[in-house]
C-alpha positions as CSV (number, residue, x, y, z in Angstrom):
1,X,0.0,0.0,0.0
2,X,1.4,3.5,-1.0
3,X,1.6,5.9,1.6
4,X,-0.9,8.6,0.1
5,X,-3.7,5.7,0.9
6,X,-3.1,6.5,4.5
7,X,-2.1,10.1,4.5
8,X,1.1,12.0,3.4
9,X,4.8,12.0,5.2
10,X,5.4,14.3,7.8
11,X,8.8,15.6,8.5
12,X,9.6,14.1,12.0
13,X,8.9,16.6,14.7
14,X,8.0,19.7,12.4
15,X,5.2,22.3,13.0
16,X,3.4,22.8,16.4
17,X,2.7,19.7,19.2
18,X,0.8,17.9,17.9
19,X,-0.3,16.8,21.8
20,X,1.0,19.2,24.2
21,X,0.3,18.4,28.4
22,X,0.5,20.4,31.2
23,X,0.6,19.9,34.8
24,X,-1.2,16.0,34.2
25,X,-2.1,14.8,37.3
26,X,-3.7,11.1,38.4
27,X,-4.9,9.9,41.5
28,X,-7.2,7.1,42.5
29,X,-8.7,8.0,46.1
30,X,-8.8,5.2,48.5
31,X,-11.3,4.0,51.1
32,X,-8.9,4.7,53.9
33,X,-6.1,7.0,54.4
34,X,-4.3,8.7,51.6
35,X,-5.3,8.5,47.7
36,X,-2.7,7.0,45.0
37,X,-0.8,9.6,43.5
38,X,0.4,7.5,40.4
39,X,1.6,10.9,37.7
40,X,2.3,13.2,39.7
41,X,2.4,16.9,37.2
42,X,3.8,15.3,34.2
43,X,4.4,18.1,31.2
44,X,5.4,16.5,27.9
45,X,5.0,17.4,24.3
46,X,5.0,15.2,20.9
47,X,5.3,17.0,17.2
48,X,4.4,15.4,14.1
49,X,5.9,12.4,13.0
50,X,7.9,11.8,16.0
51,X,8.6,9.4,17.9
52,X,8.3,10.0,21.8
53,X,9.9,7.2,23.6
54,X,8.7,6.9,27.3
55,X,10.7,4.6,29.9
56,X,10.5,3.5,33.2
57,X,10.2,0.6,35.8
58,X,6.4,-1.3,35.9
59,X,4.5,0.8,38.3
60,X,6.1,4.1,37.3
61,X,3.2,5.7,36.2
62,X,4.1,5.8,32.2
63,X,1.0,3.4,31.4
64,X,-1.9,5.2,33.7
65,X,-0.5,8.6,31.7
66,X,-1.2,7.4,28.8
67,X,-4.5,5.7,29.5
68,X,-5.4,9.2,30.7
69,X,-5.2,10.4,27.5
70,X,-7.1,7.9,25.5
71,X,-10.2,8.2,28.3
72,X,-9.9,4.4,29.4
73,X,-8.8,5.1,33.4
74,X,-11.8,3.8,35.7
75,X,-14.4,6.4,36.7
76,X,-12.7,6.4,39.8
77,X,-9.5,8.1,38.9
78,X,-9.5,11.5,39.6
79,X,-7.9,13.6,36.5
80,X,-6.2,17.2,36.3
81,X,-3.9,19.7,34.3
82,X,-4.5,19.9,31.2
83,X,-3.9,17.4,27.6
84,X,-4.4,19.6,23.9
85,X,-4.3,17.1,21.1
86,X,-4.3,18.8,17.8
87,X,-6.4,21.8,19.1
88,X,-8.6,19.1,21.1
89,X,-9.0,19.5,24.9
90,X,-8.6,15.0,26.1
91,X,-9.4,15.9,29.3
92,X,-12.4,17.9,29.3
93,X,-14.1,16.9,26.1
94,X,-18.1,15.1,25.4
95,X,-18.0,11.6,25.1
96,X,-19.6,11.8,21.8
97,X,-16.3,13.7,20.5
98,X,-14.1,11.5,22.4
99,X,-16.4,8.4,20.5
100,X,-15.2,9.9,17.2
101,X,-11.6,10.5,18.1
102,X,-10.6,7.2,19.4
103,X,-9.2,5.2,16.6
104,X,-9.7,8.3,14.2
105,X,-7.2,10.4,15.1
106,X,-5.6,8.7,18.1
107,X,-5.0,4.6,18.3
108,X,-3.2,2.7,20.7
109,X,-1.6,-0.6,20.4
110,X,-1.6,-2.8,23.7
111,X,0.6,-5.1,24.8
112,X,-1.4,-8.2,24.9
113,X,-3.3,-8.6,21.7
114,X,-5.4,-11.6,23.2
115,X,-6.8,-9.0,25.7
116,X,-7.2,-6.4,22.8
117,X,-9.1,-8.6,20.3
118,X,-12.2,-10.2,20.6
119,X,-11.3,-14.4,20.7
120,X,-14.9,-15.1,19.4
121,X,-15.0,-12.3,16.3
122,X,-13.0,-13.1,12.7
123,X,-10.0,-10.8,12.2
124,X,-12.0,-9.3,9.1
125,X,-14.7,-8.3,11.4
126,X,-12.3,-6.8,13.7
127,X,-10.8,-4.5,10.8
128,X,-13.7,-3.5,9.2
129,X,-15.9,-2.1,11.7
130,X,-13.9,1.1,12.6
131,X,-13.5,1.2,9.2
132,X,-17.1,1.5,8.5
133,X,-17.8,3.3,11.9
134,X,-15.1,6.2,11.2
135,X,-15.1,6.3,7.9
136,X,-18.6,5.2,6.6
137,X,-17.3,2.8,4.0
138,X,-19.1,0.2,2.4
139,X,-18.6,-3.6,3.8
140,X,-17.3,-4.2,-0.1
141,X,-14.4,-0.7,0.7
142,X,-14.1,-1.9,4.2
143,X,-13.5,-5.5,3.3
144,X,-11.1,-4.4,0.4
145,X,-9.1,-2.1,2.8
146,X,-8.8,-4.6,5.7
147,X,-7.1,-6.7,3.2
148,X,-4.7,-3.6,2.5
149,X,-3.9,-2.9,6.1
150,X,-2.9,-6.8,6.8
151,X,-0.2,-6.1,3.5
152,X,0.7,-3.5,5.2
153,X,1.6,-5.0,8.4
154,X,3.1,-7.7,6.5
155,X,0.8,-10.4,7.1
156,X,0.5,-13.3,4.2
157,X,-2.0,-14.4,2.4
158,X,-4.3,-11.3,4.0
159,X,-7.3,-12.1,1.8
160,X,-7.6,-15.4,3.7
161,X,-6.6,-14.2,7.4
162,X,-9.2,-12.1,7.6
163,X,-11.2,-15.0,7.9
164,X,-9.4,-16.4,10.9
165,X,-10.0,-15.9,14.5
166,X,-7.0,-14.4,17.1
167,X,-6.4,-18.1,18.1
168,X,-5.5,-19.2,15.0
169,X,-2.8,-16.7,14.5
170,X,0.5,-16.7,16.2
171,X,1.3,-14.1,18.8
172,X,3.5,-12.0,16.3
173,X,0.6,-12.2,13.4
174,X,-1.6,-11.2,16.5
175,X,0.2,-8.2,17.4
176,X,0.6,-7.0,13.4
177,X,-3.5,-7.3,13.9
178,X,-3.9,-5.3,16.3
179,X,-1.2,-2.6,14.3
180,X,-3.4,-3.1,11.9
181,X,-6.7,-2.0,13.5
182,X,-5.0,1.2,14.8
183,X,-3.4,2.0,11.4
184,X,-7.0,1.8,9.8
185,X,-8.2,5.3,10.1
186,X,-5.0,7.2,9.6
187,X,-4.4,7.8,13.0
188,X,-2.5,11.3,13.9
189,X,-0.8,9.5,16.7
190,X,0.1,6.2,17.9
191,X,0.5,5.3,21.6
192,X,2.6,1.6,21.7
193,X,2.2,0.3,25.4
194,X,4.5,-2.4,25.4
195,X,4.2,-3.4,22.2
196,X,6.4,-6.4,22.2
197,X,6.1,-7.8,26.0
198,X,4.4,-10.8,25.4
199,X,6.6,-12.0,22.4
200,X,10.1,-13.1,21.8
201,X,13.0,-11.4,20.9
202,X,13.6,-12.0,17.5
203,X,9.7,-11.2,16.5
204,X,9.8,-8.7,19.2
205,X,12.7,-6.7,16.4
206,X,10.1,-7.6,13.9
207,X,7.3,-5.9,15.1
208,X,9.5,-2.6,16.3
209,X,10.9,-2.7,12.9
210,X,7.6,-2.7,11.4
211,X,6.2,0.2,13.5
212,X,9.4,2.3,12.7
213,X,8.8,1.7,9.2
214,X,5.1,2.0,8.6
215,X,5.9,5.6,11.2
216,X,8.5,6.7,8.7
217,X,5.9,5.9,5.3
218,X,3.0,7.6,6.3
219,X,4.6,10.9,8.8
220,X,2.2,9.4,12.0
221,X,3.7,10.5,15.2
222,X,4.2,7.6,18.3
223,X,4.3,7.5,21.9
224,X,6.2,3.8,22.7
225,X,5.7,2.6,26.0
226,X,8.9,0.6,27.5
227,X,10.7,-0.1,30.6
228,X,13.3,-0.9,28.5
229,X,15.8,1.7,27.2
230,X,17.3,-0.4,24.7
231,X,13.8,-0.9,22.8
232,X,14.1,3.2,22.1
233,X,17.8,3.5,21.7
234,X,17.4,3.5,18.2
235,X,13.9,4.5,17.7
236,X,12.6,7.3,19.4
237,X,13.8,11.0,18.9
238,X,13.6,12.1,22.3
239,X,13.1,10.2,25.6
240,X,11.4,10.7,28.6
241,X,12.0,8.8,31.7
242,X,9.8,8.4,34.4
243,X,9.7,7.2,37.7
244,X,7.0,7.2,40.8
245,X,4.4,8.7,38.7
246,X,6.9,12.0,38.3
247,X,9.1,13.0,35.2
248,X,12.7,12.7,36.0
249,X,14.3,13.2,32.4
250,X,13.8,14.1,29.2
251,X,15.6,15.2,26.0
252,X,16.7,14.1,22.8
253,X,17.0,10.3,22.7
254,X,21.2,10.3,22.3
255,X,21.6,12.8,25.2
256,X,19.8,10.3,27.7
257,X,21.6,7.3,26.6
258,X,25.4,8.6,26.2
259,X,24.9,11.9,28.6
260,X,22.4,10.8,31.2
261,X,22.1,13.5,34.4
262,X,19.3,11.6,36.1
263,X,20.9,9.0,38.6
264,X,17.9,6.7,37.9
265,X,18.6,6.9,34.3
266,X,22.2,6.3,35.1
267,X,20.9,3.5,37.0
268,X,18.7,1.9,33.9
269,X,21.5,2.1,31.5
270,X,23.8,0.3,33.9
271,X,21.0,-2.6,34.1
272,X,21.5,-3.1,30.2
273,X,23.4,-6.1,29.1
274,X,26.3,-5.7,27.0
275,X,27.4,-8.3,24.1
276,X,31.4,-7.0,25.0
277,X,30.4,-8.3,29.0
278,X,32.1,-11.9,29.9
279,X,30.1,-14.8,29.5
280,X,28.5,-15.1,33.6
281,X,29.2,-11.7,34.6
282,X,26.3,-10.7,37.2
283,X,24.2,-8.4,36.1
284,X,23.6,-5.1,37.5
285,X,20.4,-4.3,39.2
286,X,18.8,-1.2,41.0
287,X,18.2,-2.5,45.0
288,X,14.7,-2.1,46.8
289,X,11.9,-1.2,44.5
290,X,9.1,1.9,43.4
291,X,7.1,3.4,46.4
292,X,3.7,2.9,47.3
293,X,2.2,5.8,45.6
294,X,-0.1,6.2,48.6
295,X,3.0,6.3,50.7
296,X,5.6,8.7,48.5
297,X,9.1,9.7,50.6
298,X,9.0,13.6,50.8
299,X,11.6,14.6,49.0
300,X,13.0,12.6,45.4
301,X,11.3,9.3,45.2
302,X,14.1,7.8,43.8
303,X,16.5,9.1,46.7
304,X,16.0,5.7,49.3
305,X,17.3,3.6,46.4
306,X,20.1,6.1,45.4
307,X,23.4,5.3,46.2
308,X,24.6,9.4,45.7
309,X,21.4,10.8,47.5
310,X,22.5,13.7,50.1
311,X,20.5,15.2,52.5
312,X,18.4,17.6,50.2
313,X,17.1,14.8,48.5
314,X,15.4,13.1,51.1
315,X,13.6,16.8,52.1
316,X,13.0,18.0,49.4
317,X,11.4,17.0,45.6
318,X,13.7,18.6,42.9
319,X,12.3,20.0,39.6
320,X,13.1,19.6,36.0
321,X,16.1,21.6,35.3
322,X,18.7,22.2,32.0
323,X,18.6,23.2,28.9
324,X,15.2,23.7,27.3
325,X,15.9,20.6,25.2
326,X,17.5,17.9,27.6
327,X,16.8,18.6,31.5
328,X,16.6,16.5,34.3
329,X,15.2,16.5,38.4
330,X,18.2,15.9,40.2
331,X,20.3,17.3,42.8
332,X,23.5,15.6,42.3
333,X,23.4,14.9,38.6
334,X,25.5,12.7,36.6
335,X,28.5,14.2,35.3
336,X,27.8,17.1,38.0
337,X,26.0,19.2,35.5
């Protein structure tokens, strides 16, 4: 499929944000004692056709953030600051409009396709639907591009997959599904959460290469999801790296991986294996582990596990500082910058 079928190329991270938030702020009250502060004033921006790689440790808040944004936290969590998407208010708009956004204009690809597609519904069925939802095709132009959007995702013999159900498919053809389904209205922006998790590491590659390539084809721009800071090394343009529900880093992708300031990025790069290591060298890990977010330290909630941490940091919560391009919140940052 050409790449004018889906819309035209963007020049990675031209023009405007395309999502721009403020001040975002989730907390889930609790029947006793204090509510779960899980982002904690997150500020982050993405331009078109870029690729926004967010990292952290399981429970660090980068999931919830961007849940927030689609609309799909329980009606429990309590929601503030403020998330423009394209001129769009997330936060504060009818659910009618937010209806007609989702999978429109904004798509997001979850880890676990079993849990994203229906086990009992054909792939076809799957595919065309939004397509005739959002787009008011015909079932003959919605079948026709369903078998489009499979080519594109590089699934064989699409014409006959669309006849299948998930559990017929392996999890890789699975995943490229559920690409797929958020490719088919020409999203503006892709949010990846986890994209590869549940699958090995050679289709793992696969499916990254694939999302790369399709983003670089048709100018969309990504969020992708990781705790992992090698998935992004070499595909996101700028990183941001969170931790206890707060932004601790961000900048362009190679200043965080070869300049880090942040001693919990420090810390995550340190945890990666290296091919030049000795075969049986221990691997190095970060002790203890995120804090209850109903229970947060009072000063840098990374400062019990630091091994540089002075007395400031156990007092007192430090803010983003730096250039306007790569900044960090740290007190005693790497390379004493």
């Amino acid at each position: 499929m050409q790449s004018s079928t889906l819309g035209e190329p963007v020049a990675a991270g031209s023009g405007e944000p395309l999502l721009a938030v403020r001040g975002l702020t989730v907390r889930f009250p609790q029947p006793r004692g204090q509510a779960a502060l899980v982002v904690d004033g997150v500020d982050l921006s993405v331009r078109p056709g870029e690729t926004l790689g967010i990292v952290g440790e399981s429970g660090s808040g980068k999931s919830l953030l961007v849940r927030s944004l689609m609309g799909l936290l329980p009606t429990t969590a309590e929601v503030d600051g403020e998330a423009e998407f394209d001129g769009a208010d997330l936060l504060r708009m009818p659910a009618r409009r937010r209806q007609s956004l989702n999978g429109r204009e904004l798509a997001m690809i979850l880890q676990n396709p079993m849990i994203s597609l229906n086990p009992v519904r054909r792939i076809g069925a799957q595919l065309i639907d939004p397509l005739r939802v959002h787009l008011g095709l015909s079932r003959k132009d919605a079948t026709h591009r369903a078998v489009e959007l499979l080519d594109l995702v590089r699934i064989p013999e699409a014409a006959r997959r669309i006849r299948q159900y998930p559990h017929e498919l392996s999890g890789g053809m699975r995943q490229r599904v559920t690409i797929a389904i958020a490719l088919a209205c020409s999203p503006k922006l892709i949010i990846a959460d986890e994209p590869t998790t549940a699958l090995d590491v050679t289709v793992q590659r696969q499916i990254l290469d694939l999302l790369g390539s399709i983003q670089r084809d048709l100018g969309m721009a990504m969020i992708l999801i990781t705790h992992d800071l090698g998935v992004v090394a070499d595909r996101a343009d700028r990183i941001a790296v969170m931790y206890a529900g707060r932004l601790v880093e961000r900048g362009p992708a190679a200043d965080i991986l070869y300049s880090p300031r942040h001693r919990y990025t420090e810390a995550l790069l340190a945890a990666i294996p290296s091919m030049d290591q000795p075969m049986h060298t221990r691997l190095r890990s970060i002790d203890g582990g995120i804090p209850d977010p109903t229970r947060l330290p009072a000063g840098c909630r990374f400062a019990p596990r630091c091994a540089f941490a002075v007395d400031e940091c156990h007092t007192d919560m430090p803010e983003l500082f730096g250039s306007a391009t790569h900044s960090a919140a740290c007190f005693v940052p790497s390379g004493g910058v």
